[in-house]
N, C-alpha and C positions, 0 to 999 in steps of 0.2 A: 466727597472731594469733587463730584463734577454734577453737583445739583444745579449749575446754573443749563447745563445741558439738557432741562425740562424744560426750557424756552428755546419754540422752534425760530425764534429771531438771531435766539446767539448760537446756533447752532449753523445756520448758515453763513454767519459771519465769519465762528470758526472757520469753516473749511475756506470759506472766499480765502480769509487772511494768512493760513498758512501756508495756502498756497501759493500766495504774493511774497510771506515774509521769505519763501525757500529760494525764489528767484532775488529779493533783494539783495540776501547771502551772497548769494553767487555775483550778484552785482560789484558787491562790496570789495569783495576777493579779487575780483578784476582788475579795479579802479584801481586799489591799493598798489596792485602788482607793476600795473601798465606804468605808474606815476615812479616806481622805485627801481623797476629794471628795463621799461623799453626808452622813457620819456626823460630819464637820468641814468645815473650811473651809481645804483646803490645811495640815493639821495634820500637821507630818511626825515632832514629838513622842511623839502618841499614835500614830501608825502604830508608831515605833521602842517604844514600852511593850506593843505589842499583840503584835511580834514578841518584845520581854521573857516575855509572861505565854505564850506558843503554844511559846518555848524554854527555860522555867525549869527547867519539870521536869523532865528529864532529869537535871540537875546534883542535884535536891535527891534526888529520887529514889533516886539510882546506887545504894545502897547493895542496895536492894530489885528495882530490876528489872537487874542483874549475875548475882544469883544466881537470880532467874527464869529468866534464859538457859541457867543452867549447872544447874539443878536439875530443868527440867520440858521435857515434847517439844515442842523453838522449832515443828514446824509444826503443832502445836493451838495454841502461843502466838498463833502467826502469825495464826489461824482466827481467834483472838476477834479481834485489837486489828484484825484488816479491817474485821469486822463492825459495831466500835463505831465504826468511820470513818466506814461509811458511814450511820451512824442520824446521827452528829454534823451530817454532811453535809445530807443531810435537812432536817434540820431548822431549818439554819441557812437552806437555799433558800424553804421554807414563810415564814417569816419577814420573809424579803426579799419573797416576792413578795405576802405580804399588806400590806406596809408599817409592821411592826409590832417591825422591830428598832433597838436604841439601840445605843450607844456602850456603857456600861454590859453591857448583852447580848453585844457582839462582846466585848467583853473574856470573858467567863467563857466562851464558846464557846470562843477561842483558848487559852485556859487548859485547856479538853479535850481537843481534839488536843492541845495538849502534853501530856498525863497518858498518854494511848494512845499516843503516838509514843514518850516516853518508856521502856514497853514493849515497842514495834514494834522501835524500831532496833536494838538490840545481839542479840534476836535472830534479825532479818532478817540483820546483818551476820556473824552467827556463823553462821548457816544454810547459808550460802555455803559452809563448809568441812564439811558433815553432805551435800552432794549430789557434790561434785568430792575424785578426789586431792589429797593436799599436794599436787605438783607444778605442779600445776593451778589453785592457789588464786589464786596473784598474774595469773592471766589470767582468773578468773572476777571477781577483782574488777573488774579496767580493764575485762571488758565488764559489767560491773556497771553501773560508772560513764558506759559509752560509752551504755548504753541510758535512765540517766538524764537524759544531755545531748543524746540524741537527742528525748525526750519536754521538754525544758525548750526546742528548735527550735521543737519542734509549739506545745507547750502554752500559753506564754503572748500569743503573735503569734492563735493561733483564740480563747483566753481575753480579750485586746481584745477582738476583734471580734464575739465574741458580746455582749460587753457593749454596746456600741454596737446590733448588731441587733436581741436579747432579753432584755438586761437583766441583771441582776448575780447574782437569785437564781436563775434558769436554767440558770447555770454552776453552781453548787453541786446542782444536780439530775442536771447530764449528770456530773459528776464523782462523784456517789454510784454511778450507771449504773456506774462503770470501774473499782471496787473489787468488782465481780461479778467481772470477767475473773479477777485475783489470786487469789478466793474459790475460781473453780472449778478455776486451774492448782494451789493446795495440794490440792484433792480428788483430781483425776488424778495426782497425782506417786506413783511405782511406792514403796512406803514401802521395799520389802524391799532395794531399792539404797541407802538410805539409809548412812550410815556410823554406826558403832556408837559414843557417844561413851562418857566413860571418865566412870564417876560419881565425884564429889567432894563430897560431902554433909556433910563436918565437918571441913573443913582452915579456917577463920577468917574464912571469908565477904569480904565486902572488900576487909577488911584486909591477907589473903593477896595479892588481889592488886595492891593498893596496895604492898604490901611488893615484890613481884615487879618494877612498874615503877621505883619509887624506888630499887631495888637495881641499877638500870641506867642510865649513861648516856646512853646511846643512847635508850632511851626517853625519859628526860628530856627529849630536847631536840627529838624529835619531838615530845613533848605538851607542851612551852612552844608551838613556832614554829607549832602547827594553835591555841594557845590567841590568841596574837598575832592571827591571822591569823581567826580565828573570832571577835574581840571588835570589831575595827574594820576591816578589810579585807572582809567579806563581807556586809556591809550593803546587798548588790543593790538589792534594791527601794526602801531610800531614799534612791539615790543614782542609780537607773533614772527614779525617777518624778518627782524633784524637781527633776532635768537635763531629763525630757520636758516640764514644764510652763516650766521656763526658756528652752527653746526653741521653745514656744510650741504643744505636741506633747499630745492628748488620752489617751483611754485605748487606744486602738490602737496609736498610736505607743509607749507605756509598753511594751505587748506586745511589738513588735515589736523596741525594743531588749534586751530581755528572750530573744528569741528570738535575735539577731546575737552576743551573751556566750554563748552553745550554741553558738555555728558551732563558737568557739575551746575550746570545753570541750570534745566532742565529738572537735576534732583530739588533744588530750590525753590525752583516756581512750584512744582506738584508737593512741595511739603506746606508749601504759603497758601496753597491752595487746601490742605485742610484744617488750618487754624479758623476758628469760628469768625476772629475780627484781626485788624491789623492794628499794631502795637511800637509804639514807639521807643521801647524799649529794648525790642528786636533789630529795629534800626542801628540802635548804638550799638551791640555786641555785633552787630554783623560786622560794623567798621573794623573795630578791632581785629573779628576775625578774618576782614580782608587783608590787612596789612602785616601781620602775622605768615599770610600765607603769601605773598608779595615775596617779603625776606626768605621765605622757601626757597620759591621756586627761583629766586635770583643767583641762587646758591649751590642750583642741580648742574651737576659737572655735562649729563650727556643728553641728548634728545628725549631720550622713553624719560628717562626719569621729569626733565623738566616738562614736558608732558602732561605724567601723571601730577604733577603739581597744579598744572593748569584745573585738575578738575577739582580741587579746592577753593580755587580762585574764583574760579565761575559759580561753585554754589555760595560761595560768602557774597559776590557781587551782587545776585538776582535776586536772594532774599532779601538783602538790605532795597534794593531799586522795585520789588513786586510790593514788599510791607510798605515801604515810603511813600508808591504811589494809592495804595489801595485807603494808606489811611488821613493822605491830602483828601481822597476821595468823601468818603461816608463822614469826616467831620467837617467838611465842610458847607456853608449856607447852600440850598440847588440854583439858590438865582445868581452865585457868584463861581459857581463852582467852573463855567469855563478859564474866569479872567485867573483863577487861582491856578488854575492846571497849565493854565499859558504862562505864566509865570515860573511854575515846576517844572515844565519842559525849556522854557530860556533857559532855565538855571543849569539842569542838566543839560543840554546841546552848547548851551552859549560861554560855559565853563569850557567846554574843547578848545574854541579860540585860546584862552588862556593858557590850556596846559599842552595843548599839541603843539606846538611849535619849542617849548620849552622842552617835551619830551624830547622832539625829534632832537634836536641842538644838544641835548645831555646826550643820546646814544649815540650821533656822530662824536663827538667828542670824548664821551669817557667811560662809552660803550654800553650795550644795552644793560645788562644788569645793574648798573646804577642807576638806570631812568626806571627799571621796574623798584628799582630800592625805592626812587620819591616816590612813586604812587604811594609805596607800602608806608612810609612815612605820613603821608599825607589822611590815609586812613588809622592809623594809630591818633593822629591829632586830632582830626574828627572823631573817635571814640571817648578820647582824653574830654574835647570840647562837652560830646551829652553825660559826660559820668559827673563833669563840676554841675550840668545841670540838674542832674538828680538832682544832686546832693542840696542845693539849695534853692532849687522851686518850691521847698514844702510840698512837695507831692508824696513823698516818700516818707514812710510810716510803719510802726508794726501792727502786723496783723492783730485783728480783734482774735480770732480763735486758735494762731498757733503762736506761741511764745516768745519766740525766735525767729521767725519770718517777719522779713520786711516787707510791704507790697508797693506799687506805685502806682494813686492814681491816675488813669488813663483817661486823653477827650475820649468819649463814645457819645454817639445820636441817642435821641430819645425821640418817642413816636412824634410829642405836641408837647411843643412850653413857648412862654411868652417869645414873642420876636423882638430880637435886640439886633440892632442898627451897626452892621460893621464897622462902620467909623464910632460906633464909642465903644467898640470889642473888646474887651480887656481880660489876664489872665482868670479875675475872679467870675467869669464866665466859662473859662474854658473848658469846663468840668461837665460842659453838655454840647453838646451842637445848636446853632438856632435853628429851627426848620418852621417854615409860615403856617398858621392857622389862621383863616377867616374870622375877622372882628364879630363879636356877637351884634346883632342889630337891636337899634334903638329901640326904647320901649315908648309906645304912643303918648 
């Protein structure tokens, strides 16, 4: 489960990141808070516009920061967009605690984290494969993700409570504090262990790999069912915060369930983390089993119980989002594998535009539990969507040696085979990865 923990590179990275991801928690909790009860008045609208403008960029972006990934060293990238997190940070605590920020103001702040994150994610998320073997990839992601859902336990349950004992801008203070950790674990990491990636400086930018995923089913219908499930499913905070005041619940308790949707993510990511490979098939059942558990928990009459519903929610979320990323990862080309992951992260952040405002607009209007109803909808249709793809990819087959078992061919890497050109990628490929080999040399 935690063999990638034999590399002292990710090892330090762990710790740098969980100790950033604990403060972001707490970040998050804030913002959330500050936007629905000091900057409105129970405005779950502008909360869902505010997670719009903090996750647009990414989608608009893609084109620019894919090839930032794929073109320059992700951990000088890394170095800046910390640093710009933590000035944003700053400055947004100054603010608060002069009493001197609007509505207006949090908007264009969130509008910078997303411009910086924008940059951060694809390549934080590609970074992962420049520290660990292939082999090793789909377990550094699940402790990836185990150590973000570990820090989403901590972060939002102490991010209440600070609020409540010190206030709102406080947290945005201690949380600038914990992009140092991050800052100094990229300083210490041994650079010469790094893995050498393969430059691609004039293959189509993009569009190559836009071409790459569209040339595949299988990706397809990962990046539909993370886009479903990223536009109205994953609406946490206003669907945390809008359930805590219906139950009669301040900004602690907000935390706190915030903190109880970690238990079950957390179980998630450490069970992804002991699957040998990531699977697309897991993908689709996990849909289903998000929205399944959606219509649950829309349906828990009191606090503890809808609670305890959250922690089904969160393990169906993070396994579907830990296997989805792990296995964008390992079958994809390495010389494209930024512009692809920039693309997977548009998808997922750039999808919130779409559904956060739609959310918000449904639980002013016809209260939260119908807005948790679309998400759970909207993951049943994303399961619906990969089940007709089974059924007719021709992937699916009966077993050679049990009777009655059907299996389904899965993309998986292979060490070395011929190199094929993502622009002519096509399904009758997809049954391996391309990865480069050196042309034999001419014979005299």
């Amino acid at each position: 489960m935690f063999r990638s923990f034999a590399n002292i590179n990710y090892r330090i990275w762990f710790a740098g990141a969980l100790v950033s991801n604990v403060g972001g928690w707490m970040q998050a909790t804030a913002q959330d808070w500050v936007v629905l009860t000091e900057l409105t008045d129970n405005d779950a609208a502008a909360m869902g516009f505010t997670m719009a403008l903090q996750f647009g960029p990414p989608l608009v972006l893609v084109s620019l920061t894919g090839w930032v990934a794929d073109r320059f060293e992700r951990r000088r990238i890394l170095l800046a967009t910390q640093s710009a997190l933590l000035l944003l940070a700053i400055a947004v605590g100054v603010l608060l605690l002069n009493g001197l920020m609007t509505l207006p103001m949090m908007f264009g702040f969130a509008l910078g984290f997303g411009i910086v994150n924008a940059f951060d994610a694809p390549a934080r998320q590609a970074f992962v494969s420049d520290m660990v073997s292939a082999s090793d990839t789909s377990n550094a992601v699940a402790l990836n993700s185990a150590s973000f859902n570990l820090a989403r336990m901590i972060g939002p349950a102490v991010g209440g409570l600070l609020i409540v004992a010190i206030g709102s801008g406080w947290v945005f203070i201690v949380n600038a504090a914990t992009f140092l950790a991050m800052i100094l674990a990229l300083g210490l990491l041994r650079t010469s262990l790094l893995a050498k990636r393969p430059k691609n400086r004039g293959r189509g930018g993009l569009a190559a790999g836009f071409r790459y995923v569209w040339g595949r089913s299988d990706l397809r219908v990962v990046f539909v069912t993370v886009f479903l499930i990223g536009a109205f499913g994953m609406n946490f905070p206003i669907f945390a915060s809008t359930m805590a005041l219906e139950f009669g619940a301040g900004a602690d308790g907000y935390g706190v369930l915030s903190s109880i949707l970690a238990i079950g993510s957390l179980a998630g990511a450490l069970l992804a983390a002991r699957r040998d490979r990531a699977r697309v098939r897991v993908v689709i059942l996990a849909a289903g089993g998000f929205g399944v558990a959606a219509f649950v928990s829309a349906a828990m009459p009191t606090y503890l119980t809808y609670g305890i519903t959250l922690m089904f929610t969160g393990f169906m979320i993070v396994t579907l989002l830990t296997t989805a990323n792990g296995y964008v990862q390992i079958t994809t080309d390495p010389a494209l594998r930024g512009r692809v992951l920039a693309l997977y992260m548009a998808v997922i952040m750039g999808s919130t535009p779409v559904g956060a405002p739609i959310a918000g607009w449904v639980a002013d209007a016809f209260g939260p539990r119908t807005a948790i109803m679309l998400g759970g909808t909207a993951g049943l249709v994303a399961c619906a969507i990969g089940a007709i793809w089974v059924f007719t990819s021709g992937r699916l087959h009966r077993d050679e040696n049990r009777r009655f078992l059907l299996t389904l061919d899965e993309t998986r890497p292979l060490s070395v085979i011929d190199e094929v050109d993502p622009v002519e990628f096509s399904d009758e490929a997809a049954v391996t990865t391309p990865i480069r080999r050196p042309k034999a040399p001419e014979a005299p």
